[in-house]
mmCIF file of the N, C-alpha and C atoms, coordinates in Angstrom:
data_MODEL
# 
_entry.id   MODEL 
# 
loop_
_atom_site.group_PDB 
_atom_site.id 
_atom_site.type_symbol 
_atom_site.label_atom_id 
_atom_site.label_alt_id 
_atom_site.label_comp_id 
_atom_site.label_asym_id 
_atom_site.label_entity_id 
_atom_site.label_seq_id 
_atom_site.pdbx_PDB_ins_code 
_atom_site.Cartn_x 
_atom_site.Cartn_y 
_atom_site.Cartn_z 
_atom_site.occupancy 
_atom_site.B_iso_or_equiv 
_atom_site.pdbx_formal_charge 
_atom_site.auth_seq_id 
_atom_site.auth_comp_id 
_atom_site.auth_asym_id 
_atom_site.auth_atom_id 
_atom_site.pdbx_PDB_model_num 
ATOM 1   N N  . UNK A 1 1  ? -7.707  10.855  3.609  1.00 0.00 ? 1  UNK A N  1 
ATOM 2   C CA . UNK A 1 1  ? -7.427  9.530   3.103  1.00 0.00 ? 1  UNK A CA 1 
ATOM 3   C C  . UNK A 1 1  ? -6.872  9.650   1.691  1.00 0.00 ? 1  UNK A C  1 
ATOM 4   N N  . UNK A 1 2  ? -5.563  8.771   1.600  1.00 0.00 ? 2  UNK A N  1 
ATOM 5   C CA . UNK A 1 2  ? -5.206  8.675   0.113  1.00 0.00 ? 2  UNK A CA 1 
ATOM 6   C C  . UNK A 1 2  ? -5.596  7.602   -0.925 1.00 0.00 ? 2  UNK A C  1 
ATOM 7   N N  . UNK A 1 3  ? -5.704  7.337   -1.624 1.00 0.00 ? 3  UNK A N  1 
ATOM 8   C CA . UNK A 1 3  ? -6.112  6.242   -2.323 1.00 0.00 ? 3  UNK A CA 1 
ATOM 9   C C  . UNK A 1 3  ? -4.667  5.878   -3.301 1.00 0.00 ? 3  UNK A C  1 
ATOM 10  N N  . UNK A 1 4  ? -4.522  4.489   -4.025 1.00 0.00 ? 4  UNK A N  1 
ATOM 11  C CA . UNK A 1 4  ? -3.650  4.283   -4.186 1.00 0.00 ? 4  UNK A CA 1 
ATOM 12  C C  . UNK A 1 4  ? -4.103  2.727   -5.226 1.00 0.00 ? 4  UNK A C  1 
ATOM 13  N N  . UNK A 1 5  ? -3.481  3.169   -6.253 1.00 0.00 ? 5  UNK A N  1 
ATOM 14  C CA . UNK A 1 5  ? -3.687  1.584   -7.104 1.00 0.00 ? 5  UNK A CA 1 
ATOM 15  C C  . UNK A 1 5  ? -2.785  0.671   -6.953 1.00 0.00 ? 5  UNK A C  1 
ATOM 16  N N  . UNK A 1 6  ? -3.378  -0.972  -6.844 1.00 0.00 ? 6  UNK A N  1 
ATOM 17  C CA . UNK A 1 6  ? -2.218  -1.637  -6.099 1.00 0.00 ? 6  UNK A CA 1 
ATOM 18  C C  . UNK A 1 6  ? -2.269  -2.897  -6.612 1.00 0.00 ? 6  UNK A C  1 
ATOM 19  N N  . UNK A 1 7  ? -1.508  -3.065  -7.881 1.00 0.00 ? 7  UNK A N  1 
ATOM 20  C CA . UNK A 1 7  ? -1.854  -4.430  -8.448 1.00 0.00 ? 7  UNK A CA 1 
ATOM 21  C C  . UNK A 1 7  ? -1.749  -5.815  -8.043 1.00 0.00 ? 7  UNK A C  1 
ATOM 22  N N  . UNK A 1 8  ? -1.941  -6.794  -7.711 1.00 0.00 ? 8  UNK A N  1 
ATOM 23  C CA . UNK A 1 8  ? -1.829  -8.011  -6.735 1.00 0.00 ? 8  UNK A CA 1 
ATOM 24  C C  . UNK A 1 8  ? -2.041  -9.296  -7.697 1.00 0.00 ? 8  UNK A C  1 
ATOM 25  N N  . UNK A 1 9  ? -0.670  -10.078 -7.654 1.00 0.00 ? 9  UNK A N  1 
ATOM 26  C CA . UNK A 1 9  ? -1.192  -11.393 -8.638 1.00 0.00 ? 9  UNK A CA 1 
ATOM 27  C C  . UNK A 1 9  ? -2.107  -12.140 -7.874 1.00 0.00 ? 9  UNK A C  1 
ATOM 28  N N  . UNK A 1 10 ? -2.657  -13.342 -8.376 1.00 0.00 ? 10 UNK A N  1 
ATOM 29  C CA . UNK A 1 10 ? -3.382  -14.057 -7.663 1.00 0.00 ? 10 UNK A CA 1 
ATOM 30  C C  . UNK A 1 10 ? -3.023  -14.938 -7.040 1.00 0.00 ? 10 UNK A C  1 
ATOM 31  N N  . UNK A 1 11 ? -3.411  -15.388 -5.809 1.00 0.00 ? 11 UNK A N  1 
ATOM 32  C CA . UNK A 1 11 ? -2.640  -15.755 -4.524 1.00 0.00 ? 11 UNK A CA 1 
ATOM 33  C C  . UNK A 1 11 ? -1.551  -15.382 -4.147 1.00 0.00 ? 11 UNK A C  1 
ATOM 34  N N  . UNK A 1 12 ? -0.578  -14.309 -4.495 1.00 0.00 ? 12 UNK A N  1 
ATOM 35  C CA . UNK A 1 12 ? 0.510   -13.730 -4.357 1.00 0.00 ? 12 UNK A CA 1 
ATOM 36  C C  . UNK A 1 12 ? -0.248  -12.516 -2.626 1.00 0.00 ? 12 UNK A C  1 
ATOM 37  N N  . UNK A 1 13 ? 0.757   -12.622 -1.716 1.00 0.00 ? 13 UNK A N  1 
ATOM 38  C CA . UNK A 1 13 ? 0.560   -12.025 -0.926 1.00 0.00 ? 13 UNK A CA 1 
ATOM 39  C C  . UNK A 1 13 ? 1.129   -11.000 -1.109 1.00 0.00 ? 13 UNK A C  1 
ATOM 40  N N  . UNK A 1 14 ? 2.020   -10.288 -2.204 1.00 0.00 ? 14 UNK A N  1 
ATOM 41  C CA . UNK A 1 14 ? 2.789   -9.302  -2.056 1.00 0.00 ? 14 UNK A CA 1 
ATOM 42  C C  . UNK A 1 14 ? 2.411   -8.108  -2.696 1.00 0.00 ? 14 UNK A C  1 
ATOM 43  N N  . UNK A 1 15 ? 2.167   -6.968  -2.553 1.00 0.00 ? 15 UNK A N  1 
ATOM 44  C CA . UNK A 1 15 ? 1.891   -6.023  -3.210 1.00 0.00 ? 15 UNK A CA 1 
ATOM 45  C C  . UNK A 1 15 ? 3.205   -5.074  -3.812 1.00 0.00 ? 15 UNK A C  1 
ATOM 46  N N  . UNK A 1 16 ? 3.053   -4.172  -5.127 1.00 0.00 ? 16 UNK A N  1 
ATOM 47  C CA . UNK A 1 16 ? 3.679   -3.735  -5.605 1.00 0.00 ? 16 UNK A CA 1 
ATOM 48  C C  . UNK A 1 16 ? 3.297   -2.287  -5.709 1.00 0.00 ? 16 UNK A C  1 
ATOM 49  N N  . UNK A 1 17 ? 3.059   -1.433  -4.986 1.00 0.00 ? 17 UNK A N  1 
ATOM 50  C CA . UNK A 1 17 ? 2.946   0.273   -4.797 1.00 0.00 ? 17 UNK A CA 1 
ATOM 51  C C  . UNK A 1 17 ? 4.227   0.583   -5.264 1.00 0.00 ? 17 UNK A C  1 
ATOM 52  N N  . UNK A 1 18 ? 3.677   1.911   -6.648 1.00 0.00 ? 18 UNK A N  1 
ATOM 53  C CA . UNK A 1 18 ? 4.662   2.436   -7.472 1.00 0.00 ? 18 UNK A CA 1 
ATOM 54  C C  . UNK A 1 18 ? 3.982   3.463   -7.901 1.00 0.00 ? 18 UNK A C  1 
ATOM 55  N N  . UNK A 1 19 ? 5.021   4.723   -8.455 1.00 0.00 ? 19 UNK A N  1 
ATOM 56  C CA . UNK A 1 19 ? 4.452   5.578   -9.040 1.00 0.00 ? 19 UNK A CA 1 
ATOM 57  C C  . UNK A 1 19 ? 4.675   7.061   -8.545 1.00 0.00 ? 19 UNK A C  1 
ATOM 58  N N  . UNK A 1 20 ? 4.850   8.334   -9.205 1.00 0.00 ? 20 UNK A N  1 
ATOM 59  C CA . UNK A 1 20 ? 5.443   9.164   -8.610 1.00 0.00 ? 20 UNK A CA 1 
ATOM 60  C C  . UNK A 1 20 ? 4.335   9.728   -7.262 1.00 0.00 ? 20 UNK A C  1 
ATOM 61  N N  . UNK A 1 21 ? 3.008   9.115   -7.605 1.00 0.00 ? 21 UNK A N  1 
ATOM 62  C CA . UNK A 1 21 ? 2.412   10.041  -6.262 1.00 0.00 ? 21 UNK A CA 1 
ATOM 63  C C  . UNK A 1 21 ? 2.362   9.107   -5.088 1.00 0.00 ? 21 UNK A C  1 
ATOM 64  N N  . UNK A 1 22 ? 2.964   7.898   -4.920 1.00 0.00 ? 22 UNK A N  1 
ATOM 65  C CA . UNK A 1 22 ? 3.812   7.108   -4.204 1.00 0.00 ? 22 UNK A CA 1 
ATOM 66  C C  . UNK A 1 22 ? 4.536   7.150   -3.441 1.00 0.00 ? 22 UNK A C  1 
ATOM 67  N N  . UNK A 1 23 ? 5.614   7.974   -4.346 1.00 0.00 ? 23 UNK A N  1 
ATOM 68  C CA . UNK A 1 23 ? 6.968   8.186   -3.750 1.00 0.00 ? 23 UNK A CA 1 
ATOM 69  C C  . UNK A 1 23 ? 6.217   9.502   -3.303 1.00 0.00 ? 23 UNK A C  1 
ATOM 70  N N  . UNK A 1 24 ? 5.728   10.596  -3.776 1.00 0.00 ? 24 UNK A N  1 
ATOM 71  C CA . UNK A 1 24 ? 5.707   11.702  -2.918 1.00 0.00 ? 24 UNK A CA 1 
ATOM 72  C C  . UNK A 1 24 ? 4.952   11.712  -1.216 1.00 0.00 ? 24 UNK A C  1 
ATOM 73  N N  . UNK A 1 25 ? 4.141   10.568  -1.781 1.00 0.00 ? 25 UNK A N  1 
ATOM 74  C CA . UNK A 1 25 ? 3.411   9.974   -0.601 1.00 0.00 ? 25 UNK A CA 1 
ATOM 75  C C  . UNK A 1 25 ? 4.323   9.903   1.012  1.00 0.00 ? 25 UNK A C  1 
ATOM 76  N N  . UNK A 1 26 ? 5.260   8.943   0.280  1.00 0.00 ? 26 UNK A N  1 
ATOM 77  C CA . UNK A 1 26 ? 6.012   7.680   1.628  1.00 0.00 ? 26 UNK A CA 1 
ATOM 78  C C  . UNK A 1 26 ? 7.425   9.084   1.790  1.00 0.00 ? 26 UNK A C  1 
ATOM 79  N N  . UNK A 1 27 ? 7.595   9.931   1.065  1.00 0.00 ? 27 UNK A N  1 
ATOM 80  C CA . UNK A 1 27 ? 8.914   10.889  1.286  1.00 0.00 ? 27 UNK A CA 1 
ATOM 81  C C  . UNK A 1 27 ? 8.776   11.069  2.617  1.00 0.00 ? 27 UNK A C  1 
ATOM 82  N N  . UNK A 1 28 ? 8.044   11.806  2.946  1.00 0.00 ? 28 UNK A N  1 
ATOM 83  C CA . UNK A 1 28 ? 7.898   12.485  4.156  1.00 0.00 ? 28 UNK A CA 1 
ATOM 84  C C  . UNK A 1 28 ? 7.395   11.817  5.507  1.00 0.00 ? 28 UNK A C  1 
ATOM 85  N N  . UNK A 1 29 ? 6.911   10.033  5.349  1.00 0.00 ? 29 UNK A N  1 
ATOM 86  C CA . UNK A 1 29 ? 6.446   9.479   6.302  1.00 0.00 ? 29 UNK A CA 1 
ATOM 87  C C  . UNK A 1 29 ? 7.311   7.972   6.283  1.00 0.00 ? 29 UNK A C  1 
ATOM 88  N N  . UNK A 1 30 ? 8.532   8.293   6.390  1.00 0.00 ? 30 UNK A N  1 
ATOM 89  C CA . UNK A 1 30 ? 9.790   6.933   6.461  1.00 0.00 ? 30 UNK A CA 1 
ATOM 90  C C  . UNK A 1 30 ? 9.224   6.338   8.008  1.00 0.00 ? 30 UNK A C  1 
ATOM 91  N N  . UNK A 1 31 ? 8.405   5.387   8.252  1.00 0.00 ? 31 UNK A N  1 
ATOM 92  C CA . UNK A 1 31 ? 9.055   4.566   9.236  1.00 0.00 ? 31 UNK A CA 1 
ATOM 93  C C  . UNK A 1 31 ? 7.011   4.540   10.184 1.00 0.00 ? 31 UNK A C  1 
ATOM 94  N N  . UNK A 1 32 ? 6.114   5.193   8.600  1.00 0.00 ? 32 UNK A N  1 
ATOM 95  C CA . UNK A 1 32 ? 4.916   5.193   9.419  1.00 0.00 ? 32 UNK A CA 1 
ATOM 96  C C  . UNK A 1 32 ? 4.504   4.500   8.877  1.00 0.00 ? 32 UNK A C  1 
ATOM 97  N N  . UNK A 1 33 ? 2.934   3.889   9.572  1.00 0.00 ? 33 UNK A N  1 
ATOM 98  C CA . UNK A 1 33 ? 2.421   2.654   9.396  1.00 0.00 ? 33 UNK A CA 1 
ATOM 99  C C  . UNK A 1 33 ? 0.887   2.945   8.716  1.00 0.00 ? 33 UNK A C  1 
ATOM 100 N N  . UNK A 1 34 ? 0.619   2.027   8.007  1.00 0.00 ? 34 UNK A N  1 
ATOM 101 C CA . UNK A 1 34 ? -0.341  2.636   6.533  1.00 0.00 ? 34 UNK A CA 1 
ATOM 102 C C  . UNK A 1 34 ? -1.426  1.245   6.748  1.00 0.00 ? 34 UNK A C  1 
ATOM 103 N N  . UNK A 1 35 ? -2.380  1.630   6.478  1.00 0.00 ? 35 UNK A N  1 
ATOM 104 C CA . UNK A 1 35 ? -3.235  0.312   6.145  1.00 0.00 ? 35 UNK A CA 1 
ATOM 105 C C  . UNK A 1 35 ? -4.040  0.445   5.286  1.00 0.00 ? 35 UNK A C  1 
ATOM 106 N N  . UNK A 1 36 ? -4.078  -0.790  4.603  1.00 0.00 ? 36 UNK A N  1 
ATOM 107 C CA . UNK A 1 36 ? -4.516  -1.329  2.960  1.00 0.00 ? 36 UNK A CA 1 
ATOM 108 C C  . UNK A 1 36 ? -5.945  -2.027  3.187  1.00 0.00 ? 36 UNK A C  1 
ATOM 109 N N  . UNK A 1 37 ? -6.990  -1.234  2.552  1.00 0.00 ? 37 UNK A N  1 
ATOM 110 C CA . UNK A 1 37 ? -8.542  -1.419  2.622  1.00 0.00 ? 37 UNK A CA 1 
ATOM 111 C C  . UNK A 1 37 ? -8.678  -2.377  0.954  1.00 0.00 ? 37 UNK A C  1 
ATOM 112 N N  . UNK A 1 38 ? -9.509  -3.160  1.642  1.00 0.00 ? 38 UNK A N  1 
ATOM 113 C CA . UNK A 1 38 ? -9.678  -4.338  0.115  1.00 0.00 ? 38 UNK A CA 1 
ATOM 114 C C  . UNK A 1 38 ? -11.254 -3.778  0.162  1.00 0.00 ? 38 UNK A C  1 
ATOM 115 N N  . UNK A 1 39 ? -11.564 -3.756  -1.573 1.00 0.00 ? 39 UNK A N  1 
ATOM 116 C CA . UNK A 1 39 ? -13.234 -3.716  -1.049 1.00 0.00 ? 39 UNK A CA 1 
ATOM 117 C C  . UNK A 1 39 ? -13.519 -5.444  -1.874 1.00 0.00 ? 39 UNK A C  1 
ATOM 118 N N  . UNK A 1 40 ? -12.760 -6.110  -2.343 1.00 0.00 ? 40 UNK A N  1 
ATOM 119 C CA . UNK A 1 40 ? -12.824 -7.539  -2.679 1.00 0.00 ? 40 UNK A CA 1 
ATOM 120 C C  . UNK A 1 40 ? -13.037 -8.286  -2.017 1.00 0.00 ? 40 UNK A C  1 
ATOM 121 N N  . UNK A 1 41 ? -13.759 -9.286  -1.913 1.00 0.00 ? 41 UNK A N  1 
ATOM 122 C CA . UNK A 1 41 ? -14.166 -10.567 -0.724 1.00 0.00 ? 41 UNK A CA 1 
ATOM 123 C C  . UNK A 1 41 ? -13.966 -9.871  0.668  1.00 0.00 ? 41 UNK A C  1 
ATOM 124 N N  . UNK A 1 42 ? -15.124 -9.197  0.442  1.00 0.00 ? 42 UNK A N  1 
ATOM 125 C CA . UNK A 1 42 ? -15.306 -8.675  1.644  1.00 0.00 ? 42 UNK A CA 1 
ATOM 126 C C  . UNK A 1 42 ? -14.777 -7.550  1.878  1.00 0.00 ? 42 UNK A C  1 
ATOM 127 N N  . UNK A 1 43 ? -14.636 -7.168  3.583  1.00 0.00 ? 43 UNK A N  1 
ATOM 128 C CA . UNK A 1 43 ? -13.983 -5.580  3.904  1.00 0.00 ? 43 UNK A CA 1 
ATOM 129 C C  . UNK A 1 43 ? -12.253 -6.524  4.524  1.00 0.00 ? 43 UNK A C  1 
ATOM 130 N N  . UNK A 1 44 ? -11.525 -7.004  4.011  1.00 0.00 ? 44 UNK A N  1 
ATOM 131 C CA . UNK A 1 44 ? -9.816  -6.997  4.286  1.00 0.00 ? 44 UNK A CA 1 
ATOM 132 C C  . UNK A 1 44 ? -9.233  -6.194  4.237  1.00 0.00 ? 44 UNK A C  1 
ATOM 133 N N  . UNK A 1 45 ? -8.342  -5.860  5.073  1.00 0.00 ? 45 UNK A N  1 
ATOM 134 C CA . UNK A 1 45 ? -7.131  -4.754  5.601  1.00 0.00 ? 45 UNK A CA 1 
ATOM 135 C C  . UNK A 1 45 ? -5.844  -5.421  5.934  1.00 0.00 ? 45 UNK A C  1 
ATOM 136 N N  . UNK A 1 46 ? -4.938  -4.952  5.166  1.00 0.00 ? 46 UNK A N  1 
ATOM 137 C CA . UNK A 1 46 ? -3.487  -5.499  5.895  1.00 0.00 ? 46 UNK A CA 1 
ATOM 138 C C  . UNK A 1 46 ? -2.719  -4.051  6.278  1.00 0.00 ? 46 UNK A C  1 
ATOM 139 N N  . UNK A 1 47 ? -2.170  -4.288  7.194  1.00 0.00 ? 47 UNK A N  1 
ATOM 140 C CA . UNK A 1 47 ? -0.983  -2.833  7.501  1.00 0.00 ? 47 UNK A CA 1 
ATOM 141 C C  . UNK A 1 47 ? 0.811   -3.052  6.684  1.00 0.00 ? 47 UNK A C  1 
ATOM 142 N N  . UNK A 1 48 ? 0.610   -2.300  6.434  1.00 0.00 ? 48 UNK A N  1 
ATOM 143 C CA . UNK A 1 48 ? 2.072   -2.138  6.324  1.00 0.00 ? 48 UNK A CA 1 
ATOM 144 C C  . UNK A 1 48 ? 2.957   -0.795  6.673  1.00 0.00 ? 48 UNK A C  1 
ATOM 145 N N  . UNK A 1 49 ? 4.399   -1.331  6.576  1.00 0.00 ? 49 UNK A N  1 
ATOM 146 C CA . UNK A 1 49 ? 4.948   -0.146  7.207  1.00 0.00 ? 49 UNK A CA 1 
ATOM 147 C C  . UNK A 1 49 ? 6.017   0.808   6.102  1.00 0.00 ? 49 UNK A C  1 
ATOM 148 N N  . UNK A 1 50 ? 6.036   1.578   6.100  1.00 0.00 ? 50 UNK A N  1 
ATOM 149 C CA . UNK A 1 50 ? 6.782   2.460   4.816  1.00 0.00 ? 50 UNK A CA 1 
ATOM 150 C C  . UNK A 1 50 ? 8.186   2.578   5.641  1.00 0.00 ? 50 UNK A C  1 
ATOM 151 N N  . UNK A 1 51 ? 8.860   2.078   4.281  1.00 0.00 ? 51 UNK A N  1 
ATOM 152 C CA . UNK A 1 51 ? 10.295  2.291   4.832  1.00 0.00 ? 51 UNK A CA 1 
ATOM 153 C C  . UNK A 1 51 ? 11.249  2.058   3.313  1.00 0.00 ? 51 UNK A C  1 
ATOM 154 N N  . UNK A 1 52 ? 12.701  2.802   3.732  1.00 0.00 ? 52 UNK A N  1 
ATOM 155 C CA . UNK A 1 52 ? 12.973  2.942   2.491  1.00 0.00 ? 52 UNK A CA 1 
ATOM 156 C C  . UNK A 1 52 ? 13.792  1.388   1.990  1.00 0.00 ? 52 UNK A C  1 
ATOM 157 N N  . UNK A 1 53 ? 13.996  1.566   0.528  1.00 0.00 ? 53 UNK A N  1 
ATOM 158 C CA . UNK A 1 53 ? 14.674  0.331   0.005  1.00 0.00 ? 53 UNK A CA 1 
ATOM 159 C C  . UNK A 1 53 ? 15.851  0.386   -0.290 1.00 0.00 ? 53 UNK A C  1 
# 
């Protein structure tokens, strides 16, 4: 498991993942699917999918 800091405005649904151990992260996994553990209000998970920009 990787861990990953992920700053989030409030009520903003969008997340902003950055940073070089990021990018070394998503290099090698274009087009795989990742899911995002909240330990905030509760146990929430969203998936997302890595792909390039």
């Amino acid at each position: 498991m990787v861990a990953f800091s992920m700053p989030r405005s409030e009520g903003d649904n969008m997340y902003c993942i950055t940073g070089t151990e990021w990018s070394r992260f998503v290099r090698t996994r274009i087009n795989a699917m990742i899911t995002l553990y909240s330990k905030e209000d509760g146990e929430d998970f969203h998936r997302v999918r890595v792909r390039q920009s």
